[in-house]
VEXTIBA-325671 format. One record per residue (C-alpha): chain; x, y, z; residue number from 1; residue in three letters. Coordinates in nm, 4 decimals. Example, Ala and Ser with C-alpha at 12.3 -4.5 7.8 and 13.67 -1.06 7.14 Angstrom:
> chain_c1_c2_c3_resi_resn
> A_1.2300_-0.4500_0.7800_1_Ala
> A_1.3670_-0.1060_0.7140_2_Ser
***
This chain:
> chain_c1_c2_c3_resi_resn
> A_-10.4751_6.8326_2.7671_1_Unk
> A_-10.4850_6.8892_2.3667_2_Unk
> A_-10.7319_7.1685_2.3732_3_Unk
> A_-10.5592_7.3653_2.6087_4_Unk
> A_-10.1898_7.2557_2.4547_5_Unk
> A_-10.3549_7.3876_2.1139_6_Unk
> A_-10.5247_7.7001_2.3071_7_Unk
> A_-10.1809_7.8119_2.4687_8_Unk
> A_-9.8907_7.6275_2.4442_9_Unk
> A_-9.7045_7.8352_2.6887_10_Unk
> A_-9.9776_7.8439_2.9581_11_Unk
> A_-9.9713_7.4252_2.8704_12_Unk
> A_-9.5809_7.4451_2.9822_13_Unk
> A_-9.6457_7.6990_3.3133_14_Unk
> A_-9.8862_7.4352_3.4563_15_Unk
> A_-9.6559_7.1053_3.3347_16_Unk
> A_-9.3812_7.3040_3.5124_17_Unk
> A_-9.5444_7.3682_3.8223_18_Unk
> A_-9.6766_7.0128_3.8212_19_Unk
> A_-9.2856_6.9253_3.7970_20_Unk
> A_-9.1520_7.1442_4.0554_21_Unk
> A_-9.4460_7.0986_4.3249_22_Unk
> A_-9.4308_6.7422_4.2719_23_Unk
> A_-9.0932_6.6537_4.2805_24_Unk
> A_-9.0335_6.8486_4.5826_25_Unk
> A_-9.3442_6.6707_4.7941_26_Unk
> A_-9.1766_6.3471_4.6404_27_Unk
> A_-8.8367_6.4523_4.8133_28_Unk
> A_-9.0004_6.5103_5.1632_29_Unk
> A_-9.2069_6.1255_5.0999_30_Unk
> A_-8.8864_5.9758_5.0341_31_Unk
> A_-8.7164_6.1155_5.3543_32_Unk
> A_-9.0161_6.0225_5.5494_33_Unk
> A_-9.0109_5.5910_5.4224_34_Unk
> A_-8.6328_5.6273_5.4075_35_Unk
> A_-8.5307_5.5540_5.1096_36_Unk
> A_-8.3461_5.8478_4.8784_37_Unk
> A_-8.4874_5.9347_4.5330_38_Unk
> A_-8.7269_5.6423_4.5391_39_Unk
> A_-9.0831_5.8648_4.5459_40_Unk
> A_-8.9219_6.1425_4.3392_41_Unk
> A_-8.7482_5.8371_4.0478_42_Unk
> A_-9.1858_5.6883_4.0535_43_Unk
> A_-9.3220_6.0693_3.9976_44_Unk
> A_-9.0555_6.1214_3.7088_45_Unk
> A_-9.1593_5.7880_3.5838_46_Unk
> A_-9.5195_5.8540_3.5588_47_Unk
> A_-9.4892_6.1701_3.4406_48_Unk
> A_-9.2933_6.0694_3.1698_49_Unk
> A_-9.5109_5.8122_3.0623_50_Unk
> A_-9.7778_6.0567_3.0837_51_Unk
> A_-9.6135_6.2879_2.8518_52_Unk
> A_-9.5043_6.0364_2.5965_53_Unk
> A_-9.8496_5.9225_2.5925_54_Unk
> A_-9.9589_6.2417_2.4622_55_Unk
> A_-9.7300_6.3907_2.2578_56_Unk
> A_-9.6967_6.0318_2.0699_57_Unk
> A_-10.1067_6.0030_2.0460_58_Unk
> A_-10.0873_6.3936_1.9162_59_Unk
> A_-9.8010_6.3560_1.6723_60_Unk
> A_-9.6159_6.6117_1.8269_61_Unk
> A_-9.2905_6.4517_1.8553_62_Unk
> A_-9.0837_6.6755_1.5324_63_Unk
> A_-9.2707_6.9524_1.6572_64_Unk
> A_-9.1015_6.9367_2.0180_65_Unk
> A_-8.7843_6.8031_1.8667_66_Unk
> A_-8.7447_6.4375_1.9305_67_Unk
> A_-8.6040_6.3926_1.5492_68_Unk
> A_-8.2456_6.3425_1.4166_69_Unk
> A_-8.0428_6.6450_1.4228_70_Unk
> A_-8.0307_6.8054_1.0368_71_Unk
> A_-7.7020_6.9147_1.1053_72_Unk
> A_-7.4386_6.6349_1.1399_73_Unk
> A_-7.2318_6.6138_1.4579_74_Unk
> A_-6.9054_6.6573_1.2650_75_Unk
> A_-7.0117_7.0200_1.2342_76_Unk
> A_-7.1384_7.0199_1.6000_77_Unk
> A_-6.8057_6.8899_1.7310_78_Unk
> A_-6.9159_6.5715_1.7904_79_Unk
> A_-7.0680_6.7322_2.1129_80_Unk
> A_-6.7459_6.6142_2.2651_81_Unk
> A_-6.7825_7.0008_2.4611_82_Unk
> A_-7.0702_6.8457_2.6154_83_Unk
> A_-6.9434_6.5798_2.7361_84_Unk
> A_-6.7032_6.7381_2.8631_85_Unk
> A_-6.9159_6.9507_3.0529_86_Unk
> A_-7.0706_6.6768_3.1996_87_Unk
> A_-6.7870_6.4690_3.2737_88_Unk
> A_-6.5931_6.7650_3.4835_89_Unk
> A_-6.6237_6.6299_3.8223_90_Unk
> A_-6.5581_6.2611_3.7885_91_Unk
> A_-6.2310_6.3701_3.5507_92_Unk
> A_-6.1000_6.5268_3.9074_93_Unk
> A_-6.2214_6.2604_4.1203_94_Unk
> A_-6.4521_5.9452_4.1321_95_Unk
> A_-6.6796_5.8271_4.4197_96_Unk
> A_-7.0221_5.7422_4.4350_97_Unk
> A_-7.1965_5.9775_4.6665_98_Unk
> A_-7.4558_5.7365_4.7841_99_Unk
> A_-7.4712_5.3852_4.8667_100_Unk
> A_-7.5465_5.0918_4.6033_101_Unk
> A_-7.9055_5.1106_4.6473_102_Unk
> A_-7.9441_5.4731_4.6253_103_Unk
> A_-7.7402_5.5451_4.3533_104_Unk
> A_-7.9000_5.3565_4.1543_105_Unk
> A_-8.2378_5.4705_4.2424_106_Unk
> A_-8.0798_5.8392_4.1904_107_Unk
> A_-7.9391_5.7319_3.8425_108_Unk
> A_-8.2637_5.5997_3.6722_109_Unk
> A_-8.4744_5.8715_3.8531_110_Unk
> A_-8.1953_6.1484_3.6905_111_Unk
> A_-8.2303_5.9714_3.3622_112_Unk
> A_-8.6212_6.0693_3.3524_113_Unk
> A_-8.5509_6.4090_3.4502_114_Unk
> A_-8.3127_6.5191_3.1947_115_Unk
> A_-8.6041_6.4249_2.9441_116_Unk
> A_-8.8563_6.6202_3.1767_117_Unk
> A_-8.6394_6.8939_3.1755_118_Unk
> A_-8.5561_6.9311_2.8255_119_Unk
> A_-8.9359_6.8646_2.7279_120_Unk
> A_-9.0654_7.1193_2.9657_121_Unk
> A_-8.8377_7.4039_2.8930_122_Unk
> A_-8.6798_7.3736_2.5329_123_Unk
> A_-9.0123_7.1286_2.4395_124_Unk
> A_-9.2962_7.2985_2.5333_125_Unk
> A_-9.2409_7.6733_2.7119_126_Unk
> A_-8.9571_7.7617_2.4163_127_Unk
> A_-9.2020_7.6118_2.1834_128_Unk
> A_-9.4549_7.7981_2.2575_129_Unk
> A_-9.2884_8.1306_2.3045_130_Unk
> A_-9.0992_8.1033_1.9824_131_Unk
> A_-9.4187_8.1639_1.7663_132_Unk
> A_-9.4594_8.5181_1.8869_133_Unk
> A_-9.1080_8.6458_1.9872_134_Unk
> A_-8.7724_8.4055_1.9473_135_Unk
> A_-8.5736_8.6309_2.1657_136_Unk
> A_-8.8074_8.6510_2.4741_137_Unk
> A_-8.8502_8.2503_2.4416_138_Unk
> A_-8.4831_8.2103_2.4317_139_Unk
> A_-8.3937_8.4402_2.7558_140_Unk
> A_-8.7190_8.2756_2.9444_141_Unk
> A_-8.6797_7.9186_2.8738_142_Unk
> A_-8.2927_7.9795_2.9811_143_Unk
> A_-8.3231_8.1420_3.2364_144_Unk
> A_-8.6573_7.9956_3.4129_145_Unk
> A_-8.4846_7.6406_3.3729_146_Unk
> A_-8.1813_7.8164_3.5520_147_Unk
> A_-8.4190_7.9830_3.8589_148_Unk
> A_-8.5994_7.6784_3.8700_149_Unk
> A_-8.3287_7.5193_4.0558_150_Unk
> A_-8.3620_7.7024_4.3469_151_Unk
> A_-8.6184_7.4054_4.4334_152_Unk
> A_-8.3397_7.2466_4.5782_153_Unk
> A_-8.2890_7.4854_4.9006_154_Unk
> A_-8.6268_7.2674_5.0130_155_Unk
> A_-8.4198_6.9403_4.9089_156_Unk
> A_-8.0908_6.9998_5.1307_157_Unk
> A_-7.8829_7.2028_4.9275_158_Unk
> A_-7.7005_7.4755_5.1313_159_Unk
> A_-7.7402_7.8854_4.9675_160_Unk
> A_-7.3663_7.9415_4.8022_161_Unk
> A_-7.4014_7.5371_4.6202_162_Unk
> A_-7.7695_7.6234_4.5010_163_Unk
> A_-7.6526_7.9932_4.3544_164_Unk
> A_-7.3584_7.8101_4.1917_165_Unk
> A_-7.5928_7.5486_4.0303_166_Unk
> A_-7.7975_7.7800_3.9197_167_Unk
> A_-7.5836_7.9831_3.7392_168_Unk
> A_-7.4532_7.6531_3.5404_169_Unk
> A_-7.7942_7.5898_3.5054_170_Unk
> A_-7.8802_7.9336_3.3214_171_Unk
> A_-7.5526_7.9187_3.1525_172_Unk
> A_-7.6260_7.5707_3.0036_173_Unk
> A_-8.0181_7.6503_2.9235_174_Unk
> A_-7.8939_7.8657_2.6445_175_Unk
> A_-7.6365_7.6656_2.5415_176_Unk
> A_-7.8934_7.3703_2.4860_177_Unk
> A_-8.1531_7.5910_2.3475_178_Unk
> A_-7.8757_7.7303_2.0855_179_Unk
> A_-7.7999_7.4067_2.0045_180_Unk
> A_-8.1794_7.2899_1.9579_181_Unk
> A_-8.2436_7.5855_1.7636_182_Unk
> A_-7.8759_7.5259_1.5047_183_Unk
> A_-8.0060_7.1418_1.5003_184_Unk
> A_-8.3852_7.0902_1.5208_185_Unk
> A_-8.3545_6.8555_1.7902_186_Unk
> A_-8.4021_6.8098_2.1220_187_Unk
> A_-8.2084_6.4440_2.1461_188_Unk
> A_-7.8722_6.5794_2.1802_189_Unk
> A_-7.9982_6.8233_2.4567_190_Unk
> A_-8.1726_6.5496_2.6070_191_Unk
> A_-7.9106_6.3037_2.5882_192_Unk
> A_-7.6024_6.5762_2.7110_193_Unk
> A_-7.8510_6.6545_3.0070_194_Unk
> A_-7.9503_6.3019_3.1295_195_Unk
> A_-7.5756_6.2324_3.1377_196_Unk
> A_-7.5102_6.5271_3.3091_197_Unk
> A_-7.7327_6.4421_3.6210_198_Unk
> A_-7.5946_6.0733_3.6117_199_Unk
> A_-7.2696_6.1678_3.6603_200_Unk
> A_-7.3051_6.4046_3.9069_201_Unk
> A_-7.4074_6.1074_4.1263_202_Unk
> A_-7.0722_5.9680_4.0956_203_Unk
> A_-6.8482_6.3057_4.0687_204_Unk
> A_-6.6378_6.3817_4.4185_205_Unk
> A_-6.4088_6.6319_4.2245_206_Unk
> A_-6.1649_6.5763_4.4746_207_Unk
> A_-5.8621_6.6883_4.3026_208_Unk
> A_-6.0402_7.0660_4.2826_209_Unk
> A_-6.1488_7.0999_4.6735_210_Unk
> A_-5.7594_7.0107_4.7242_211_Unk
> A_-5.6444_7.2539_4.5056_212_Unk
> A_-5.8879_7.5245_4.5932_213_Unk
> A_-5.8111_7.4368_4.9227_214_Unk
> A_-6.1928_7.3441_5.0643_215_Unk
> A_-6.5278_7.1988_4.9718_216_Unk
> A_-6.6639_7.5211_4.8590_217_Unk
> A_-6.3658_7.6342_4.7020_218_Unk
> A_-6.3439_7.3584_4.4887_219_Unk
> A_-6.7491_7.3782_4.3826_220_Unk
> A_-6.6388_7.7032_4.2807_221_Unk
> A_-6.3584_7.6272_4.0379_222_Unk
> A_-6.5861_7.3114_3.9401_223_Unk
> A_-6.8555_7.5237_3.8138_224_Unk
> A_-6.6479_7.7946_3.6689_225_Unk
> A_-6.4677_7.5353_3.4635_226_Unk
> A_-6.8192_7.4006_3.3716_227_Unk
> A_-6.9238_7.7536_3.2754_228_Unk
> A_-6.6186_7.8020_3.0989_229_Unk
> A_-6.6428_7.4988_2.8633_230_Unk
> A_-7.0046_7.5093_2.8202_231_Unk
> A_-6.9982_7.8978_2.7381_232_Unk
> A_-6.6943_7.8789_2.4941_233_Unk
> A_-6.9031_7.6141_2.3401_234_Unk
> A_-7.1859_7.8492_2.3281_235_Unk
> A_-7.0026_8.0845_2.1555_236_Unk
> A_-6.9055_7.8189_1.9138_237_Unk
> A_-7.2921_7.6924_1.7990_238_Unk
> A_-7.3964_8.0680_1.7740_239_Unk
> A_-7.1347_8.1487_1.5460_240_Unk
> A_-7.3045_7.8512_1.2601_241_Unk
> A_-7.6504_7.9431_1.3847_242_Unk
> A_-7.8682_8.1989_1.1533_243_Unk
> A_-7.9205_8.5252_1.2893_244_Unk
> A_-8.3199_8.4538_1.1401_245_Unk
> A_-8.4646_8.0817_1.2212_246_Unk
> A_-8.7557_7.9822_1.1595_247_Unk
> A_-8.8623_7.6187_1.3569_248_Unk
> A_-9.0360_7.3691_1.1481_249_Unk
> A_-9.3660_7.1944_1.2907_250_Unk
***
């Protein structure tokens, strides 16, 4: 793994994300077929994150990927309290657990791993690696490939108009987190906001919005616009403090 991570870092990320993807979706149909949700897919992110820890902690590679203190302090970062809020959008307008106990707690540590995998694979390792030749193509790519990437879940249940909403808060909040990786020099933050994100979404019915939009797909709607909105004032916020030139430190 280190000779090709040091060879090409990006072609390193392409086959960690296709590991990811592949995986987690066979993991989805092995957890329909024994019956219980999340449990194959929560044992894949586990060993996979183990796996990756393993290495980038035997490499040293953990300042180079991000997983350091932020250098700018969260006063000047709003206290992330716009990420939060992002996150915290559809249990504000209505609380319920959308599985049973069992489940959801399977779903909550399994969502937990992937915000790390997530972050790792596409502001870690594919921005990473696409920053040292061109910080404007790595920025678009690892946005926007973290947005597409998404469409995974048509396989998983999802029906067309929920998946093309979530990924367009997906590619919305892939350059917000990259912005804010890039203005910080850390990945935590990201990781933490996105973790947190996936948690809640277990436990989001955002009731009060399918009322007022008058159905279920109304009200995804008006969820996901308001999470655009906040996330891409926000957006607007970090790029305003970041330098127009930035240089990443190994």
């Amino acid at each position: 793994m280190k000779k090709l991570f040091d060879k090409n870092e990006v072609t390193f990320a392409i086959i960690i994300i296709v590991i990811y993807v592949v995986g987690s979706t066979v993991m989805n149909q092995f957890s329909e077929m024994i019956g219980i949700e999340f449990l194959a897919e929560a044992v894949f992110g586990i060993v996979l994150f183990a796996v990756l820890s393993v290495f980038i902690s035997k490499n040293r590679l953990g300042y180079h990927l991000g997983l350091c203190k932020p250098e700018v302090p969260a006063g000047k970062m709003l206290l992330y309290i716009p990420l939060l809020l992002t996150a915290s959008v559809g249990i504000i307008f209505g609380f319920a657990p959308q599985y049973d106990s069992p489940a959801i707690v399977i779903h909550s540590v399994y969502m937990l791993f992937t915000g790390y995998l997530e972050e790792m694979i596409f502001r870690g390792f594919l921005f990473r690696g696409m920053a040292k030749k061109n910080m404007t193509s790595a920025i678009i790519v690892s946005a926007v490939t973290f947005g597409i990437g998404h469409i995974v879940n048509l396989f998983n249940g999802y029906d067309i108009v929920s998946n093309l909403l979530q990924i367009a808060y997906a590619i919305t909040v892939g350059f917000l987190l990259v912005f804010i990786f890039i203005r910080t020099g850390s990945l935590v933050p990201c990781i933490v906001f996105h973790s947190l994100n996936n948690v809640l979404a277990g436990f989001g019915s955002a009731q009060l919005l399918n009322d007022i939009a008058g159905s279920e797909q109304g009200g995804q709607l008006l969820n996901v616009s308001i999470r655009i909105a906040v996330a891409g004032l926000y957006l607007l916020y970090v790029l305003k403090f970041t330098p127009k030139k930035v240089e990443l430190k190994d």
